[in-house]
DRENPA-3360 file (N, C-alpha, C; in nm, 2 decimals, always signed):
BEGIN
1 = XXXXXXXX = -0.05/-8.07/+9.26/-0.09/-8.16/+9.15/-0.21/-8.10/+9.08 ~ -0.24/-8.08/+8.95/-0.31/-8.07/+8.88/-0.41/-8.14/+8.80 ~ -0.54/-8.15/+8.87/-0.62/-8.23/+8.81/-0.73/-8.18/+8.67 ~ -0.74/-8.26/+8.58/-0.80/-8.24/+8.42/-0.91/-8.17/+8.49 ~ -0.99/-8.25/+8.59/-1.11/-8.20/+8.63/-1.16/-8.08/+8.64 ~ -1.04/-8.01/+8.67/-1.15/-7.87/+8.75/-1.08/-7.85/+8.90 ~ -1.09/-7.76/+8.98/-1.08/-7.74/+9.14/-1.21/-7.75/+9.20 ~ -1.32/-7.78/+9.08/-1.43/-7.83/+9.18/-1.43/-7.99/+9.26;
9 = XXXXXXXX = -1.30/-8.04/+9.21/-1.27/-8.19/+9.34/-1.17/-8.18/+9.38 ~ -1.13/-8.04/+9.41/-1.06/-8.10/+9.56/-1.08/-8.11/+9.67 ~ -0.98/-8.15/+9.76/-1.02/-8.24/+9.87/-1.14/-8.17/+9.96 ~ -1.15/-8.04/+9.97/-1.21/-7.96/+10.03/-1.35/-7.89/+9.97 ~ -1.35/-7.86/+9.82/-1.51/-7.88/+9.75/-1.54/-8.02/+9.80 ~ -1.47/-8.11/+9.78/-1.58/-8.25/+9.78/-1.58/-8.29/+9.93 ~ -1.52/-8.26/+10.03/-1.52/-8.29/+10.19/-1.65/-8.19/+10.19 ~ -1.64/-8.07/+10.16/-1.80/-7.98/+10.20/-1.88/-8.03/+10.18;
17 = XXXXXXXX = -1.92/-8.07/+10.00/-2.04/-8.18/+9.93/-2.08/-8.26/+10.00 ~ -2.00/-8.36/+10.06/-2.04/-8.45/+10.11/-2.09/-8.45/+10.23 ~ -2.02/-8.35/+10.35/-2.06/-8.32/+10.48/-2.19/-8.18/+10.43 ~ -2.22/-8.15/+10.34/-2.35/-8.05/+10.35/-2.45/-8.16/+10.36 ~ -2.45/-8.30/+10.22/-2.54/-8.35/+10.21/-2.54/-8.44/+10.37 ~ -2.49/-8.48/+10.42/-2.49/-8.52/+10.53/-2.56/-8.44/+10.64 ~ -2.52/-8.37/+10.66/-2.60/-8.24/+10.80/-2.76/-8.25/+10.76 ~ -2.78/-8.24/+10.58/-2.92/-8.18/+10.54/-2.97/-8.33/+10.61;
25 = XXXXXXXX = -3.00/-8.47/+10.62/-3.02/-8.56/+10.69/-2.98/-8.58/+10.85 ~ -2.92/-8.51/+10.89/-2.80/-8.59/+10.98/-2.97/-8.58/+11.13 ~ -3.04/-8.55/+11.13/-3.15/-8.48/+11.20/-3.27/-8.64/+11.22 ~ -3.28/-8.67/+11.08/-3.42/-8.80/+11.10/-3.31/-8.95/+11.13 ~ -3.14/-8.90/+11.17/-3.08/-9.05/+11.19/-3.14/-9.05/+11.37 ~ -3.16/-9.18/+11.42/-3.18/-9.20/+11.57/-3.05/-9.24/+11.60 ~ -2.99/-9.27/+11.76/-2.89/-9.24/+11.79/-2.81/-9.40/+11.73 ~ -2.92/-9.54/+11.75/-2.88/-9.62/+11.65/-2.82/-9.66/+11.52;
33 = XXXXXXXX = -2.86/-9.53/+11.46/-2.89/-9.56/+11.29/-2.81/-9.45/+11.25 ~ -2.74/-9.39/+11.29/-2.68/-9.23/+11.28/-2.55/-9.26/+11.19 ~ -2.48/-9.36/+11.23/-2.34/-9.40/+11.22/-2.38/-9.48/+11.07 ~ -2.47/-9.54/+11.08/-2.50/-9.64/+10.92/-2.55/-9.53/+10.80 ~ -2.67/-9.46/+10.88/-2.73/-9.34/+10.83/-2.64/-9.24/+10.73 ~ -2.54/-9.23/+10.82/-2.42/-9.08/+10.77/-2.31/-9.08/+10.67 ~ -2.30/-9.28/+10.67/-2.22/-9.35/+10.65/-2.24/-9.37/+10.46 ~ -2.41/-9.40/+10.51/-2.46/-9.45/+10.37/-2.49/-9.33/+10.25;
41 = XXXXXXXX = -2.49/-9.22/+10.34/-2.50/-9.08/+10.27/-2.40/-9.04/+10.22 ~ -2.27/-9.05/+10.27/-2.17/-9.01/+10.21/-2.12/-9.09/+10.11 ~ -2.19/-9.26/+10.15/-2.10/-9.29/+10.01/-2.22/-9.26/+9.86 ~ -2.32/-9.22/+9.90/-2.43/-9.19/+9.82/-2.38/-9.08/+9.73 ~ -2.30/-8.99/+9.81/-2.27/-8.82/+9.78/-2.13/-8.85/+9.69 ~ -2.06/-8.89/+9.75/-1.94/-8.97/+9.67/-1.95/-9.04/+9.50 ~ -2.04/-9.16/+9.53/-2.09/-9.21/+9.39/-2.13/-9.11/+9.31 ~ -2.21/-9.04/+9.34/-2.23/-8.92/+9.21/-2.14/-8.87/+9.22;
49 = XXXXXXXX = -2.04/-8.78/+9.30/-1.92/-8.70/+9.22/-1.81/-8.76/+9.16 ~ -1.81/-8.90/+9.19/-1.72/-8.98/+9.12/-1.73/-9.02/+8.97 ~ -1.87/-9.00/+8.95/-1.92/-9.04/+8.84/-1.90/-8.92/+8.70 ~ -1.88/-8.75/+8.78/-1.86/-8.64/+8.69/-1.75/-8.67/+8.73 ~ -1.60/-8.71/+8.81/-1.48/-8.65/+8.82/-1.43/-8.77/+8.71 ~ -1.49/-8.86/+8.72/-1.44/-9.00/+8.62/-1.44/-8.93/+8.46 ~ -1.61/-8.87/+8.44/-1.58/-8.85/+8.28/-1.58/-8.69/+8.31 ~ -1.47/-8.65/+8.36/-1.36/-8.56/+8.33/-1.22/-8.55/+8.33;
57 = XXXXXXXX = -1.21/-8.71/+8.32/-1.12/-8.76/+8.29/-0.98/-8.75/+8.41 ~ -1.06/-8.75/+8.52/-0.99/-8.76/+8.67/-0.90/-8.89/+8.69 ~ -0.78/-8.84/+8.75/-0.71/-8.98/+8.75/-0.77/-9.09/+8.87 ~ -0.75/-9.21/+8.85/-0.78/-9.30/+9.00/-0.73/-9.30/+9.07 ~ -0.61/-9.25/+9.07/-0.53/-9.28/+9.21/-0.60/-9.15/+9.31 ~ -0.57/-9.05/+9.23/-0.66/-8.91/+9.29/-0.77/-8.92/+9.34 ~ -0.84/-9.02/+9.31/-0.98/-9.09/+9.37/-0.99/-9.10/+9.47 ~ -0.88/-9.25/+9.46/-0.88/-9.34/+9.58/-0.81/-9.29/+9.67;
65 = XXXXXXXX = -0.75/-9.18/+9.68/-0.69/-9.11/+9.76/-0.79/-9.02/+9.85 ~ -0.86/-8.95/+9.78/-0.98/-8.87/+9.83/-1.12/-8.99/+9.88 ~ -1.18/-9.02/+9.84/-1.26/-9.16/+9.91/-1.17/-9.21/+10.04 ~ -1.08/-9.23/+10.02/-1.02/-9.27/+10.17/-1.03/-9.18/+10.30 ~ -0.99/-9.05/+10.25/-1.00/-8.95/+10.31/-1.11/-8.92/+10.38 ~ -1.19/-8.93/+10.28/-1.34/-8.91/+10.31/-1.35/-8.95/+10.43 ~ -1.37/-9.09/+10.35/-1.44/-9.20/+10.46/-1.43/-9.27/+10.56 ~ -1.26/-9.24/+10.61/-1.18/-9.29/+10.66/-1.10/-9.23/+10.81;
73 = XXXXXXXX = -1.13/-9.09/+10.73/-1.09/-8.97/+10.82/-1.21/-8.83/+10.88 ~ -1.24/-8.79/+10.78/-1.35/-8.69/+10.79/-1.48/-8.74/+10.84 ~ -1.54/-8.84/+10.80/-1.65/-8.93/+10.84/-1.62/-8.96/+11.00 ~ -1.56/-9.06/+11.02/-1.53/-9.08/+11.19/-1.54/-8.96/+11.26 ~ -1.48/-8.80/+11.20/-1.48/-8.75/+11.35/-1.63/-8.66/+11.31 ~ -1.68/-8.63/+11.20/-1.78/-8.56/+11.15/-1.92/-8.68/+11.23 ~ -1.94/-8.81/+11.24/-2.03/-8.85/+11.29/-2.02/-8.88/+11.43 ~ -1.89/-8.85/+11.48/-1.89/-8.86/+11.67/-1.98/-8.72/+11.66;
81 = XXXXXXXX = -1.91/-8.59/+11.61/-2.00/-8.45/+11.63/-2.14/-8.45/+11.58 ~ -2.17/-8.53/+11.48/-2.34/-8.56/+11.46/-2.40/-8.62/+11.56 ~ -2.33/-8.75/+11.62/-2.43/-8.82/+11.75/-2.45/-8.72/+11.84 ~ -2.34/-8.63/+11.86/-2.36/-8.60/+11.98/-2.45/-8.46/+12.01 ~ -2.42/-8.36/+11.87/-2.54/-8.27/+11.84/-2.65/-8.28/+11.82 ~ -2.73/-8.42/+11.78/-2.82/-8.48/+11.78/-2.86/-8.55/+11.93 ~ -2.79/-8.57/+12.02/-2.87/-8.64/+12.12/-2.86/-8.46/+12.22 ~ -2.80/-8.34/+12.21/-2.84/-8.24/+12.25/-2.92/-8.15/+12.15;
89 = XXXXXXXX = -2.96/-8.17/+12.05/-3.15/-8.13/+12.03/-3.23/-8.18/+12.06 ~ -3.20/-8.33/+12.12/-3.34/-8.41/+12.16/-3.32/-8.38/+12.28 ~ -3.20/-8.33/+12.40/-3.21/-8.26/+12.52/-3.25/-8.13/+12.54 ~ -3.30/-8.05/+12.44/-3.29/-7.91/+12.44/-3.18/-7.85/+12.49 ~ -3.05/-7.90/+12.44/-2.94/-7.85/+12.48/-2.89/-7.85/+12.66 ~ -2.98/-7.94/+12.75/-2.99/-7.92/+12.87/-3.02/-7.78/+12.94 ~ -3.06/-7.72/+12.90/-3.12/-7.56/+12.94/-3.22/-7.59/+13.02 ~ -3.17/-7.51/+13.15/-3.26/-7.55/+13.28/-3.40/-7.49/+13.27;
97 = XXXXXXXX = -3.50/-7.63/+13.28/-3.62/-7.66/+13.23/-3.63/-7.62/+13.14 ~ -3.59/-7.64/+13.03/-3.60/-7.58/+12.89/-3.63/-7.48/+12.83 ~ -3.58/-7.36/+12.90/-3.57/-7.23/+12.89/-3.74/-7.15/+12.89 ~ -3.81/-7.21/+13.02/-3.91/-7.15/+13.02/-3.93/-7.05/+13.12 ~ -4.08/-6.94/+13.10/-4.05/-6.84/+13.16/-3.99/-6.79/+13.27 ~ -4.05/-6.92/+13.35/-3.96/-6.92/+13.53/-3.84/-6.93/+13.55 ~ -3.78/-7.02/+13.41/-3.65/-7.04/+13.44/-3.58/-6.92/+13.38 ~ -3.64/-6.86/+13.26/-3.60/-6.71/+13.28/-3.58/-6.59/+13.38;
105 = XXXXXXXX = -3.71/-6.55/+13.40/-3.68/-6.49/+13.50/-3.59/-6.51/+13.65 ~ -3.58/-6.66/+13.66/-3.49/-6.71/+13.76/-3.35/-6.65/+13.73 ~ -3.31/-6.68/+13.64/-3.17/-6.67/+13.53/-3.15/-6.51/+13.58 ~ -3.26/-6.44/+13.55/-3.26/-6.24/+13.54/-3.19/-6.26/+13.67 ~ -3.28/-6.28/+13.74/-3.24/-6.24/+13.90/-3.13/-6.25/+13.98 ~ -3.12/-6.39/+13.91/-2.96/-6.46/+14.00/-2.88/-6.34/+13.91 ~ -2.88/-6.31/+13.77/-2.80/-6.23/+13.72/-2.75/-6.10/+13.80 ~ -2.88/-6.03/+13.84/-2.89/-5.89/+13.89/-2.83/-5.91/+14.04;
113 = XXXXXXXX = -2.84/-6.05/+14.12/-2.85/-6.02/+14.26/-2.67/-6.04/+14.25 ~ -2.63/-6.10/+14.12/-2.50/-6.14/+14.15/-2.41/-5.99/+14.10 ~ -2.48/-5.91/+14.00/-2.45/-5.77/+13.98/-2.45/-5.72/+14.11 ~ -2.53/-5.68/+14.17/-2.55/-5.65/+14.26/-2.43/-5.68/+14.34 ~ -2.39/-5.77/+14.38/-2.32/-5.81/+14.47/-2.18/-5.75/+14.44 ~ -2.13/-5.76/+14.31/-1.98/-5.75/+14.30/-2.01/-5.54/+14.25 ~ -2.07/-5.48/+14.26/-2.09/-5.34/+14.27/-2.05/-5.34/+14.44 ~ -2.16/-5.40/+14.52/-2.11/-5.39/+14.66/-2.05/-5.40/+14.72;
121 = XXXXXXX = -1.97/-5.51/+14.69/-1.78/-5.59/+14.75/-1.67/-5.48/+14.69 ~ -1.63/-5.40/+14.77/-1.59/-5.24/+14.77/-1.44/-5.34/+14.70 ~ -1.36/-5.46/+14.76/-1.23/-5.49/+14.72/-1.23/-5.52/+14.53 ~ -1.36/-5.49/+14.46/-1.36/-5.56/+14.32/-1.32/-5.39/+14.24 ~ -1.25/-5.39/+14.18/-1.23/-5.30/+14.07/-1.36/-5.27/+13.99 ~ -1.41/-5.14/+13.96/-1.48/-5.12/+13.86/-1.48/-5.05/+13.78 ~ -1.40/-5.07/+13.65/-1.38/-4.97/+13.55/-1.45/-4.94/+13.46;
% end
């Protein structure tokens, strides 16, 4: 189908638009407010592109076709992956003790002793 608009609204420019403007916030939502937060951004991001796809003389049904999509499809699984990438930067990703020096060096070691080991175990292949 061919819209008057442009290929700047399809489903996929305006799914990016709306999930960029979302990411650029998705950070100050708390794990409360993330879902309302993400929710209220996209229809924020929506309203203005509807407003250029309208006076370029975009059909409605093409609209309400895309708005559903959006908001109905893309949004649900786009803000399960915001809650949950958001409650792993406030864990530092769980990186044992949060990736400090000791636990570095810890990490080297076990690395080397475990090198070590499979060099030594004569039954391991080494190509």
């Amino acid at each position: 189908m061919h819209e008057p608009s442009g290929s700047s609204f399809d489903y996929a420019n305006v799914i990016f638009s709306v999930l960029q403007d979302c990411e650029h916030r998705r950070r100050s939502y708390t794990e409360e407010s993330v879902h309302a937060g993400l929710m209220e951004c996209a229809n924020e991001k929506l309203a203005r592109v509807r407003t250029s796809y309208l006076d370029g003389m975009g059909s409605k049904s093409y609209w309400r076709d895309l708005e559903k999509e959006v908001l109905q499809t893309v949004m649900p699984q786009y803000i399960a992956a915001a809650a949950e990438q958001n409650k792993r930067e406030r864990t530092g990703y769980g990186v044992f003790r949060g990736g400090d020096i000791a636990a570095r060096v810890l990490f080297t070691l076990l690395g080397l002793v475990i090198g070590a080991a499979i060099l030594a175990i004569p039954f391991i292949p080494i190509f």
